[in-house]
C-alpha positions in Angstrom: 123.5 79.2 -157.9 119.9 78.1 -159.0 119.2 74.4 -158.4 116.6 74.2 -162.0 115.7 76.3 -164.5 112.9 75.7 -166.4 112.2 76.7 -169.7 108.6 76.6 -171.4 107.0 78.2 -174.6 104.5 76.0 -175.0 101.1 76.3 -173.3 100.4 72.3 -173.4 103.4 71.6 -171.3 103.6 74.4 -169.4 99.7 72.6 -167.9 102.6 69.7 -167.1 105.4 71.6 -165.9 104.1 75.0 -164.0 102.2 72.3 -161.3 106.2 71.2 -160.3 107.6 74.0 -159.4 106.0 73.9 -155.8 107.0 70.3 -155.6 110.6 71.2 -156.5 110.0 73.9 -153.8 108.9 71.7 -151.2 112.1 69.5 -151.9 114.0 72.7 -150.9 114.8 73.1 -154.4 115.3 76.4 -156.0 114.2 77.0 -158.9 114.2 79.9 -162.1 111.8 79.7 -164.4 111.9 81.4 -168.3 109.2 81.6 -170.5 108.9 82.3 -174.1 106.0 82.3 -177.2 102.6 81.3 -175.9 103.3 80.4 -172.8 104.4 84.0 -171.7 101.1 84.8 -171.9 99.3 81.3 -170.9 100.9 81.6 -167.9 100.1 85.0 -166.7 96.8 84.2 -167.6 96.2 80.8 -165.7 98.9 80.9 -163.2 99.9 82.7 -160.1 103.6 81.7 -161.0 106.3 84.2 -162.1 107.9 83.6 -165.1 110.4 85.8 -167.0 111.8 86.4 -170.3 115.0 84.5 -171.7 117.9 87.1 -171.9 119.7 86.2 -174.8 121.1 82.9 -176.0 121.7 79.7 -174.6 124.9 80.0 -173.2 123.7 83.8 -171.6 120.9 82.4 -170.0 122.7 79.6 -168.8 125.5 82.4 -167.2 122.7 84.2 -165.7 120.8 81.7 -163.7 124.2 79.2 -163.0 121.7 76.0 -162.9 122.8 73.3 -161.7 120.1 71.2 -163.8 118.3 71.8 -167.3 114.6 71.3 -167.5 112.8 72.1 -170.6 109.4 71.6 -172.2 109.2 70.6 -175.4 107.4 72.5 -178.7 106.6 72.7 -182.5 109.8 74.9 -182.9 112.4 73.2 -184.5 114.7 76.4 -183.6 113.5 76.4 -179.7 115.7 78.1 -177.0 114.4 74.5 -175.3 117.0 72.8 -177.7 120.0 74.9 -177.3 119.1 75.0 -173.8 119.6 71.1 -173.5 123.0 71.2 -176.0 124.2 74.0 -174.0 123.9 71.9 -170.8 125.0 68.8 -171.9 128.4 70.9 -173.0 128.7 72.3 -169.6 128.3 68.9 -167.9 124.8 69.5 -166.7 121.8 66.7 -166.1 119.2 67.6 -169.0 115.6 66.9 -168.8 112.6 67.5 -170.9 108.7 67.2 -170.5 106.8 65.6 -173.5 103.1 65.8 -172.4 101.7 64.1 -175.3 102.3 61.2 -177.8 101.7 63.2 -180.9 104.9 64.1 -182.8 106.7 62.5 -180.0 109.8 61.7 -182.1 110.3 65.1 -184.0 110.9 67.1 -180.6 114.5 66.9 -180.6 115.2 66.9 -183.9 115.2 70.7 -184.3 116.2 71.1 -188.0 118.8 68.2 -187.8 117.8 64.4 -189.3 118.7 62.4 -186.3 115.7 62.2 -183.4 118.0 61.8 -180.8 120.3 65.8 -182.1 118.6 67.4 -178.7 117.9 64.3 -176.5 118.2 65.3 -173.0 119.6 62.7 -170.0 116.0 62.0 -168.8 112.3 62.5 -170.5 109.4 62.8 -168.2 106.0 61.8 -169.6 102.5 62.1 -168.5 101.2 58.5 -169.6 102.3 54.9 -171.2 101.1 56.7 -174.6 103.2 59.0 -174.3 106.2 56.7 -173.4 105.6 54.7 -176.1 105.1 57.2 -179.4 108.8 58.0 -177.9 110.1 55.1 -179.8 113.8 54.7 -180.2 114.2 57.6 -177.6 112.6 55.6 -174.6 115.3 53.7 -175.0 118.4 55.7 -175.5 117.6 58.0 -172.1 116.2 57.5 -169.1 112.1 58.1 -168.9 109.6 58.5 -165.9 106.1 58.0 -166.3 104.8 60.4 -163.5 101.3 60.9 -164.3 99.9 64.3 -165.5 100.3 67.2 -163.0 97.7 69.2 -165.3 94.9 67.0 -163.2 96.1 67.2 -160.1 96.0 71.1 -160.5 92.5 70.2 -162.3 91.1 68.4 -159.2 92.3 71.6 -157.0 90.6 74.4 -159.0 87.3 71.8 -159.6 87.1 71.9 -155.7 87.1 75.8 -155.5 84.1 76.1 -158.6 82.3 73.3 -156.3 82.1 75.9 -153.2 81.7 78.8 -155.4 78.3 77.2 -157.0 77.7 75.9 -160.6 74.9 78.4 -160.5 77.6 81.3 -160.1 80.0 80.0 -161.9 77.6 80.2 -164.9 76.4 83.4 -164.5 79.9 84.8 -164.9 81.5 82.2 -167.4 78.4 82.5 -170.0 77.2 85.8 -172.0 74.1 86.4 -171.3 71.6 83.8 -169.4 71.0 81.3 -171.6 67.9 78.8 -171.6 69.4 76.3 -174.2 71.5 73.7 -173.1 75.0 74.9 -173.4 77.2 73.0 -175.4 81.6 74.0 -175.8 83.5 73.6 -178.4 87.2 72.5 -177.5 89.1 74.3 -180.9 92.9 73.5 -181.4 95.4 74.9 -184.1 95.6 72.9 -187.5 99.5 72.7 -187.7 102.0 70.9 -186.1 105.7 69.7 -186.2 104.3 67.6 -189.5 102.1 69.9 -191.2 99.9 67.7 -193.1 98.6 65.7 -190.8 96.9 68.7 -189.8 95.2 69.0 -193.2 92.2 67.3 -194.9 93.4 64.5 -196.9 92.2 61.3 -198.5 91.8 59.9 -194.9 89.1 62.2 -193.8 86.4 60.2 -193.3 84.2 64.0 -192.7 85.0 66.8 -194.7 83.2 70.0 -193.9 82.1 72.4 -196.6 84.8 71.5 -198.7 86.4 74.9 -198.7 88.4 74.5 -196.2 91.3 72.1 -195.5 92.4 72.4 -191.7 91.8 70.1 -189.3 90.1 72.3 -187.2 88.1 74.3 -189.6 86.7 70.9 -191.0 85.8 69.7 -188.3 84.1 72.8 -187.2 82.1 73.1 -190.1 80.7 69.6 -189.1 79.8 70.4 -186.1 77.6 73.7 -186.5 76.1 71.8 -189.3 75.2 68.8 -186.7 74.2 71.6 -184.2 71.8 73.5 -186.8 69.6 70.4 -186.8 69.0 70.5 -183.2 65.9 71.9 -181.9 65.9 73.2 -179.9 68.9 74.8 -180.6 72.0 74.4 -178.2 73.7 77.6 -176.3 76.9 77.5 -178.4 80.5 78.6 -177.4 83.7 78.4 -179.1 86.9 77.5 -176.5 89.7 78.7 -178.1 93.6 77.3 -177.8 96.2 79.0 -176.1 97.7 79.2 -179.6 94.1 80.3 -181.4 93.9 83.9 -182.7 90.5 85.1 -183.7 91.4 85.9 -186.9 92.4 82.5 -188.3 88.5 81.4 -187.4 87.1 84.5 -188.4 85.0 83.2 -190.9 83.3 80.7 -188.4 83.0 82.6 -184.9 80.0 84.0 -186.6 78.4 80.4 -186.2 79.0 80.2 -182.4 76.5 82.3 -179.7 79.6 83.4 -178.4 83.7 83.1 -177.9 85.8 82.2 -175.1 89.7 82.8 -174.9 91.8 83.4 -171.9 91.6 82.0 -168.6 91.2 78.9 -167.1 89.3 76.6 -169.4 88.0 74.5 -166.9 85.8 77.3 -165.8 83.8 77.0 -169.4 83.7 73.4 -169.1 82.2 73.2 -165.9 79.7 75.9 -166.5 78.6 74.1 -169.5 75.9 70.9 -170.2 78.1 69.4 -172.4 81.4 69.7 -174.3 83.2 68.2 -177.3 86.0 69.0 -179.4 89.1 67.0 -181.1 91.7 65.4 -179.2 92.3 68.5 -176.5 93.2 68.3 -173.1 89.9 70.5 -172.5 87.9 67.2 -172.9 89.6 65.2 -169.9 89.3 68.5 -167.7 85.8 68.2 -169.0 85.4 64.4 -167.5 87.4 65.5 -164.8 84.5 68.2 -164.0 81.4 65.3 -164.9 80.5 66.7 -168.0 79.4 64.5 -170.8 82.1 64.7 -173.8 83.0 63.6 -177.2 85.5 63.9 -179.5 85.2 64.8 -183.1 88.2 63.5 -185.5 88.3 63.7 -189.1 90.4 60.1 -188.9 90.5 57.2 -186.8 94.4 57.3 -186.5 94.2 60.8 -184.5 91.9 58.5 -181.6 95.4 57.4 -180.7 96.4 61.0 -179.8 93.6 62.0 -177.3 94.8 62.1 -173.4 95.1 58.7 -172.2 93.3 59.2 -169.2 89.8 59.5 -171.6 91.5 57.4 -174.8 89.7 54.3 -174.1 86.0 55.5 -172.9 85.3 58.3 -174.8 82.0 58.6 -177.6 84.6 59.1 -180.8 82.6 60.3 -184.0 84.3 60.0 -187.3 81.2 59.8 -189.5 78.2 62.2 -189.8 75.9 60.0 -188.3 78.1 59.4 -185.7 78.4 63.3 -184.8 74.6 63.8 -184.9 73.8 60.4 -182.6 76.8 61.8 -180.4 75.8 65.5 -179.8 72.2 63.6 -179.2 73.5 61.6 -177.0 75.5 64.4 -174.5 72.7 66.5 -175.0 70.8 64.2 -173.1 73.4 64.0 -170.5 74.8 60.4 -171.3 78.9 60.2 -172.2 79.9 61.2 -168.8 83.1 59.1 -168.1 84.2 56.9 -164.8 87.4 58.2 -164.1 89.6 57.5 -160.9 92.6 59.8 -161.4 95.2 59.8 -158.4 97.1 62.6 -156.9 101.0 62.8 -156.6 101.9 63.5 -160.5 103.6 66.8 -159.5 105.8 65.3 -156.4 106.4 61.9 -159.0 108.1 64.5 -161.4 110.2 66.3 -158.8 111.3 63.4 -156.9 113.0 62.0 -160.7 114.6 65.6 -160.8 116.0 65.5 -157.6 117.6 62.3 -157.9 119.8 63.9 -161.1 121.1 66.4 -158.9 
């Protein structure tokens, strides 16, 4: 009998969930861990954890392992094993719990395809931050929820520590194409869908709107900033982060604009070989203030400020305008927007400890 298995298939909580597993380990739990969708791949990519495919549905994989507790991450898929998982296990008599490692959507994740928010709610929801807590709403209150901190920057912290005794200066060399003289400035992109499509899309609310071509969130905001960059002189070393869940091809009409892409691996690397970095609302910019780097975030509307991590919400340089993009890209340019931060360790063993005492 396995004490946990985890399930993930997305890459944003597996950043909160893969960081447990050794704290679970160190509690002498066992535990089995099944990946699906992006986070097969995420995973190999950035972890030196093992994770293997779900063999068939619920109740098989459920036979297979013989948990004696659920633990899923949550997705955008209304039709995730996650769910079934977590229905399956309450069924059998087994203590359910689920990661939610962000506010955004926070009360469609266990709806699947039913009306009622609370169709999938596990026994207990661990959560990264108060934000997070919060967007949960109605759910807070009908289960049990830890705030535990975010394991993501403990792990951070750790791999920040091994770039520091490898050298910025090597690090560089090896992160960046070519040796560029230019400041070198990232680009944090995300996907421009979600569980509630049209927030992701240009509306009435866009206070900047691109070329006026395009309509996704990312590709407008994009388009603003390559046209903030072009007016820089001199010009900025560009490069182009992409999301776990990025493919090439839905940007291929703007890599052209970038000096060069980066996809796979760790993305603190990037961030800490670069001068400056901005983006949206991705976790890349708090590993990017984790690493010292000057940041800001780029949103098309001032309700999305609400959905950046926490742990940069309330300090960040947040452009919404224009002008506000070209005095901010000035102003990390220049080195300025680098954020006091004071995170604490113990997210991972937080997490673990409200596991164990469902057992």
């Amino acid at each position: 009998m396995t004490d946990v298995l985890m399930f993930i298939e997305d890459p944003g909580v597996a950043n909160f969930m893969v960081p447990v597993i050794p704290a679970l380990q160190k509690l002498g739990l066992s535990v089995a861990l099944r990946v699906a969708g992006a986070a097969v791949e995420y995973i190999g990519q950035s972890s030196a954890v093992r994770g293997w495919p779900p063999e068939g549905d619920a109740r098989a994989v459920l036979e297979a392992v013989a948990p004696r507790l659920v633990f899923t991450g949550t997705s955008e898929n209304r039709n995730s094993l996650g769910l079934a998982l977590i229905s399956e296990g309450r069924a059998r008599g087994l203590p359910t719990v689920a990661a939610v490692d962000a506010p955004s959507n926070a009360t469609e994740r266990f709806r699947g395809f039913s009306g009622a928010p609370l169709a999938f709610a596990p026994d207990h929801i661990l959560v990264p931050d108060d934000n997070t807590a919060g967007a949960l709403g109605a759910l807070a209150r009908a289960v049990g929820v830890t705030i535990c901190g975010h394991p993501h920057y403990d792990s951070v912290l750790e791999h920040l520590s091994e770039l520091q005794r490898e050298g910025r200066d090597h690090v560089r060399a090896r992160a960046i194409k070519g040796r560029p003289q230019a400041p070198v400035i990232v680009f944090a992109a995300e996907i421009s869908t979600g569980m509630v499509p049209a927030l992701y899309q240009r509306s009435d609310d866009y206070s900047l709107h691109g070329s006026g071509h395009h309509h996704g969130r990312t590709e407008v905001v994009i388009e603003e900033f390559m046209e903030a960059i072009a007016g820089i002189t001199p010009r900025p070393h560009t490069v182009l982060r992409l999301h776990p869940k990025n493919t090439r091809e839905e940007l291929a009409h703007l890599l052209d604009g970038f000096d060069e892409v980066s996809q796979g691996g760790p993305g603190i690397d990037i961030v800490f070989a670069a001068d400056a970095v901005c983006g949206m609302t991705s976790v890349l910019l708090a590993e990017a203030a984790l690493a010292g780097r000057p940041v800001l975030a780029i949103i098309p509307r001032s309700e999305e400020r609400v959905w950046l991590p926490q742990l940069i919400q309330r300090d960040i340089t947040v452009a919404e305008t224009r002008p506000a993009l070209h005095d901010g890209l000035a102003r990390i340019l220049k080195g300025e927007g680098v954020l006091p931060l004071n995170v604490h360790g113990g997210a991972a063993e937080r997490a673990a400890a409200a596991i164990r005492l469902l057992l």
